[in-house]
PASEBA-1860 file (N, C-alpha, C; in nm, 3 decimals):
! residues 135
1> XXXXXXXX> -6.154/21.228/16.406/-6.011/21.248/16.419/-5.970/21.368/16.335 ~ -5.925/21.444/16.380/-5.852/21.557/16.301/-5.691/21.538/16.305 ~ -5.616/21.556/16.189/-5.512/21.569/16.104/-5.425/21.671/16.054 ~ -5.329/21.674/16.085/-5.269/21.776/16.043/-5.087/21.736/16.018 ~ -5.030/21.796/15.913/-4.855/21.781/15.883/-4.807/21.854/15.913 ~ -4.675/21.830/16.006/-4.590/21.866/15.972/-4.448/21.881/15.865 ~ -4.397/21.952/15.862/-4.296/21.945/15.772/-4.168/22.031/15.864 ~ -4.129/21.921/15.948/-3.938/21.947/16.021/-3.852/22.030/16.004
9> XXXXXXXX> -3.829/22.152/16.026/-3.727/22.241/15.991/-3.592/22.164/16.036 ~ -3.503/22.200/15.994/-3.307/22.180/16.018/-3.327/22.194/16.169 ~ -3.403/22.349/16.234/-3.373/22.327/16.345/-3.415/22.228/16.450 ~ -3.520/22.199/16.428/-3.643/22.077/16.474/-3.473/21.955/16.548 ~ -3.364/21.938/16.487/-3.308/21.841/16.470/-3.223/21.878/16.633 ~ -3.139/21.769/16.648/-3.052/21.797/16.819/-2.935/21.703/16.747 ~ -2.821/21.713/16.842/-2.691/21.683/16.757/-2.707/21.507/16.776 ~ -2.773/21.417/16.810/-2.800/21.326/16.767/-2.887/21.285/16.616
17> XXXXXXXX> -2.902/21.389/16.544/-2.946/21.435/16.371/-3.096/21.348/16.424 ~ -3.163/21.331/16.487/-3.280/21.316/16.474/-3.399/21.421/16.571 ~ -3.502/21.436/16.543/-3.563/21.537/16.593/-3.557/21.563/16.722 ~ -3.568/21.642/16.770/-3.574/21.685/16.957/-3.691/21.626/17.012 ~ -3.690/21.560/17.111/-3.801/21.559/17.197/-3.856/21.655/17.228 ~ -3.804/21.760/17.279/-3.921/21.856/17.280/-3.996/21.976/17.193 ~ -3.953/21.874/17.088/-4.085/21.962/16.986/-4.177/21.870/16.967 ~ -4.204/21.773/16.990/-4.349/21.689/16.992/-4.444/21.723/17.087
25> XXXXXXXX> -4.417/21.800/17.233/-4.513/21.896/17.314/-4.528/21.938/17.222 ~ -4.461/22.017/17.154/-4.508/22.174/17.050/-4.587/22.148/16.941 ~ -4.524/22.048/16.879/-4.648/22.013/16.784/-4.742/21.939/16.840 ~ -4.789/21.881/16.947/-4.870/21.809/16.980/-4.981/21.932/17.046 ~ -4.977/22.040/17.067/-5.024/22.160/17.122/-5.078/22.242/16.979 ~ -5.029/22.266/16.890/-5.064/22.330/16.757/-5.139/22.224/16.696 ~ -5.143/22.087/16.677/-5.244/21.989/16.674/-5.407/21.978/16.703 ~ -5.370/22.025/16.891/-5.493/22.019/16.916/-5.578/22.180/16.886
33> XXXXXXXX> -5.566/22.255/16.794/-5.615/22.388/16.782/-5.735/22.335/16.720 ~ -5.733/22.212/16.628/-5.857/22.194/16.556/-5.950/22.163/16.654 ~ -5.911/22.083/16.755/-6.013/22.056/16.877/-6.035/22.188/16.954 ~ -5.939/22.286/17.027/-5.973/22.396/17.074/-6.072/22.461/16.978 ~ -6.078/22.452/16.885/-6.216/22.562/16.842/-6.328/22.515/16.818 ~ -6.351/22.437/16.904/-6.473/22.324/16.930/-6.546/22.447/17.029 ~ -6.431/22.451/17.138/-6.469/22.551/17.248/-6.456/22.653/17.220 ~ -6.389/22.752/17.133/-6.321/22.872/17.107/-6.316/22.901/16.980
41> XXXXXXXX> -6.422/22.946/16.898/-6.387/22.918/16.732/-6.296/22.958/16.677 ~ -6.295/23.113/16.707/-6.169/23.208/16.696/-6.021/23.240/16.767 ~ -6.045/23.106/16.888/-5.916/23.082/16.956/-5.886/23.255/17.014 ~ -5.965/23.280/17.052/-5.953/23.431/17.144/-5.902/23.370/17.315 ~ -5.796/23.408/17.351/-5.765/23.414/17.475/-5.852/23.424/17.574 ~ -5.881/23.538/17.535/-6.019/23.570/17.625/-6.148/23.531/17.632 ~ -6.195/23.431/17.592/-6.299/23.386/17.619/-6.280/23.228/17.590 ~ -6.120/23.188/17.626/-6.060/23.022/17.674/-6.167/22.964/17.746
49> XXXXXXXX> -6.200/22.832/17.710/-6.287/22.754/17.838/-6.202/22.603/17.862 ~ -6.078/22.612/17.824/-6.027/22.502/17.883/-5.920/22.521/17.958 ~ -5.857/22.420/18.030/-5.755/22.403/18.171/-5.653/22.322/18.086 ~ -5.545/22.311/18.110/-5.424/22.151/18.107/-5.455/22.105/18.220 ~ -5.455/21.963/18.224/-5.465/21.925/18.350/-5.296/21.833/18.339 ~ -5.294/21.745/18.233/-5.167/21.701/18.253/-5.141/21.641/18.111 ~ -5.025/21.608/18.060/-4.956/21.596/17.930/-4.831/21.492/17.954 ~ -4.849/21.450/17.870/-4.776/21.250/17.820/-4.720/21.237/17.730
57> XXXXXXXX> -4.570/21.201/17.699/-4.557/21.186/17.570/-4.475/21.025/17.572 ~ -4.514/20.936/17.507/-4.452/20.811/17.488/-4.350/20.783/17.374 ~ -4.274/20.790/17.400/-4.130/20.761/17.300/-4.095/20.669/17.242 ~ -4.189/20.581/17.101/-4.150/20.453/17.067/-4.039/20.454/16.966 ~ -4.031/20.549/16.867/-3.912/20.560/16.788/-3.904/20.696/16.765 ~ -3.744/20.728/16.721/-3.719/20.811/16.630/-3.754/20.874/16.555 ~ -3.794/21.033/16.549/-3.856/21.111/16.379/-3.723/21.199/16.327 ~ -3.746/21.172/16.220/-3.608/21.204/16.167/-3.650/21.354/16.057
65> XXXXXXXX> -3.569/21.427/16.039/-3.581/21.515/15.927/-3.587/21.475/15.767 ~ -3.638/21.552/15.726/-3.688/21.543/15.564/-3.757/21.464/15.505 ~ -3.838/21.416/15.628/-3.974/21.367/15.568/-4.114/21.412/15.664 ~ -4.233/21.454/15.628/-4.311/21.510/15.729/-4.399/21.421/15.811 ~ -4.390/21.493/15.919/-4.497/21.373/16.019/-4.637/21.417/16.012 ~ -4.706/21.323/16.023/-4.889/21.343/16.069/-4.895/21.345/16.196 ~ -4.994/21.399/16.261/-5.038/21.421/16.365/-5.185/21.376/16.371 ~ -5.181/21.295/16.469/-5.345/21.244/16.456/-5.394/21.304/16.560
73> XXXXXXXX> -5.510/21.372/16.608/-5.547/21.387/16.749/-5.691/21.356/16.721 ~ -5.721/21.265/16.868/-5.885/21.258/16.909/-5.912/21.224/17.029 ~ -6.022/21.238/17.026/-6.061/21.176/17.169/-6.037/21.031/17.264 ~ -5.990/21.060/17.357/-5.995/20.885/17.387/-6.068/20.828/17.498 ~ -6.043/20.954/17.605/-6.183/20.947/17.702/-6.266/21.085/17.739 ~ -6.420/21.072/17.733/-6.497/21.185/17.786/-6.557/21.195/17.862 ~ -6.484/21.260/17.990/-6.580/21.273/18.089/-6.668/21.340/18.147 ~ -6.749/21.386/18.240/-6.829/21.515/18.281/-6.756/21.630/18.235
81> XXXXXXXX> -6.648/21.671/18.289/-6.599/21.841/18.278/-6.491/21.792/18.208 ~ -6.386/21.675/18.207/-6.279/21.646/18.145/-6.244/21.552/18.066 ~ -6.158/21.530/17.952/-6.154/21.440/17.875/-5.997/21.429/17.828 ~ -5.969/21.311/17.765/-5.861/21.315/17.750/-5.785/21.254/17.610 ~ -5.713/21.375/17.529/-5.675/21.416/17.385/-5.537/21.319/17.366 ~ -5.593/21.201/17.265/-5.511/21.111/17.214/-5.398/21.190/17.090 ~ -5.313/21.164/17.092/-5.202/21.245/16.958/-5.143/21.105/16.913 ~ -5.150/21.075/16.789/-5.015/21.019/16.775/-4.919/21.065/16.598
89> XXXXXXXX> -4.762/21.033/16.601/-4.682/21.124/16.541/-4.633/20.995/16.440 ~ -4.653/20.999/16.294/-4.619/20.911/16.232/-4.544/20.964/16.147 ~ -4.474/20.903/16.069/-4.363/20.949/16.003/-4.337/20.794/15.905 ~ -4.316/20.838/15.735/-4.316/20.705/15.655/-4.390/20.574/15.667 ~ -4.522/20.576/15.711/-4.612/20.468/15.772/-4.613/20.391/15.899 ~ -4.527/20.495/15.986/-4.503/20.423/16.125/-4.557/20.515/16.227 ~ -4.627/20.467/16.340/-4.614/20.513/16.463/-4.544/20.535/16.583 ~ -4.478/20.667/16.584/-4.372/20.666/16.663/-4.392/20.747/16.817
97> XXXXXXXX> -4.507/20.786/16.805/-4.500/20.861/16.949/-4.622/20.904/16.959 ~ -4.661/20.862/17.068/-4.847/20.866/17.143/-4.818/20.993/17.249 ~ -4.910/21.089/17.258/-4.902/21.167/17.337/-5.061/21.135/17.405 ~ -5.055/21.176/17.502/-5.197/21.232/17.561/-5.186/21.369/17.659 ~ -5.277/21.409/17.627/-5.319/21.530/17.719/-5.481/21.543/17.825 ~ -5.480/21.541/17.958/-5.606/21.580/17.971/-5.681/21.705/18.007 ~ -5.732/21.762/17.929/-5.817/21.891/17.980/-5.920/21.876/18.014 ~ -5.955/22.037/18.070/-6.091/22.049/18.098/-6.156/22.126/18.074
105> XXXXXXXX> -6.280/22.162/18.074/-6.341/22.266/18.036/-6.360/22.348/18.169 ~ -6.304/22.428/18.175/-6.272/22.500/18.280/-6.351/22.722/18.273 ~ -6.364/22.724/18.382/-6.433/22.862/18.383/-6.304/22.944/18.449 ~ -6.222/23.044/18.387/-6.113/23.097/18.429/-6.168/23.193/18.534 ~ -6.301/23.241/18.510/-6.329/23.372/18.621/-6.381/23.306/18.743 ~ -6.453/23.230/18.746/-6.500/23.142/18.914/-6.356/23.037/18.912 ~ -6.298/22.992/18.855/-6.164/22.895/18.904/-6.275/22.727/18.895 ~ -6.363/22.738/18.816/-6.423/22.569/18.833/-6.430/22.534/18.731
113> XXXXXXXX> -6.436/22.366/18.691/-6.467/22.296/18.574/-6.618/22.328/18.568 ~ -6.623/22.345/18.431/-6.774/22.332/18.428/-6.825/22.165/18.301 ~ -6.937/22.135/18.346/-6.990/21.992/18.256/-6.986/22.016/18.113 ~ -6.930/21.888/18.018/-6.982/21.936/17.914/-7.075/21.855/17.805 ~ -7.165/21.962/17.805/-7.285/21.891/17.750/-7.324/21.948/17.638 ~ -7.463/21.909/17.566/-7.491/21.964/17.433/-7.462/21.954/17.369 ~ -7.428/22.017/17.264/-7.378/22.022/17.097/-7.264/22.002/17.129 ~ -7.185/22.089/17.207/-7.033/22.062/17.234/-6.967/21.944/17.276
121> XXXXXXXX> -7.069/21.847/17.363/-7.045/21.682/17.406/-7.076/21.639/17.253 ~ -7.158/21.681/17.218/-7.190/21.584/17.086/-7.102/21.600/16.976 ~ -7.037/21.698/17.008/-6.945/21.783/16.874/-6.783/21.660/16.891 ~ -6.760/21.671/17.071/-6.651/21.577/17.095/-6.710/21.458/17.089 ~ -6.811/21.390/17.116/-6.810/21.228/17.068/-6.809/21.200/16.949 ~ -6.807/21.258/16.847/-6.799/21.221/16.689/-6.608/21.209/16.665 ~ -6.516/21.241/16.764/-6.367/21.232/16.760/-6.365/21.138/16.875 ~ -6.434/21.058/16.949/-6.420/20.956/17.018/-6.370/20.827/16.953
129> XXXXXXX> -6.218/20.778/17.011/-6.186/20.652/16.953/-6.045/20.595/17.024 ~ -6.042/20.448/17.009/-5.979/20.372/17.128/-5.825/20.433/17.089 ~ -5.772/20.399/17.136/-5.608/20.434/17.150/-5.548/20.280/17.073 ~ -5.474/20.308/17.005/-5.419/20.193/16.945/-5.334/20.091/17.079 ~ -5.309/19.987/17.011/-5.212/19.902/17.159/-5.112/19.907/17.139 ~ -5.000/19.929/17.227/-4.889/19.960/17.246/-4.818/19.838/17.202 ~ -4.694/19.927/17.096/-4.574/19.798/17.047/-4.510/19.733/17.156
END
């Protein structure tokens, strides 16, 4: 599992004074960079080997400003060419919002998934782990 904080700017907030929904895409995307350089060490554009295939965000509570959230991301399923990136957003010892994303390892110049195997399968099953159960 890789980890990472945030810390909420003023603007982060929407006139209901609690954070926007759509900055949990955003941080849930700057999250998974520790996993992108699994594939990409240096996160060079140009030599990307993954796709979005599709993105989830589950809304159990409220994150509020002036206190920072964790970001958990890992694996939750791995498949041949695609797998799919568990997030979740805690804030003061609570879990408030599960994201998932599934990518793929994708070849931008032929347009195909390619398998993933080797060190790099082995690199993602060591972040393999169940998804907690829903409140």
């Amino acid at each position: 599992m890789f980890t990472r904080t945030i810390e909420p700017a003023f603007y982060d907030t929407d006139a209901l004074g609690h954070i926007n929904n759509t900055r949990l895409p955003a941080w849930f995307e700057l999250a998974r960079n520790d996993l992108f350089r699994l594939f990409t060490p240096d996160l060079d554009p140009r030599k990307w080997r993954l796709m979005l295939a599709r993105i989830e965000v589950v809304y159990y509570g409220e994150l509020q400003y002036g206190s920072d959230i964790e970001i958990r991301t890992y694996i939750s399923r791995l498949g041949n060419s695609s797998f799919t990136v568990s997030q979740e957003a805690w804030q003061t010892g609570e879990m408030t919002n599960l994201g998932r994303t599934v990518m793929l390892q994708f070849d931008h110049r032929t347009k195909k998934s390619i398998p993933i195997v080797g060190e790099l399968r082995e690199a993602l099953e060591a972040h393999v782990q169940e998804e907690p159960v829903a409140a």
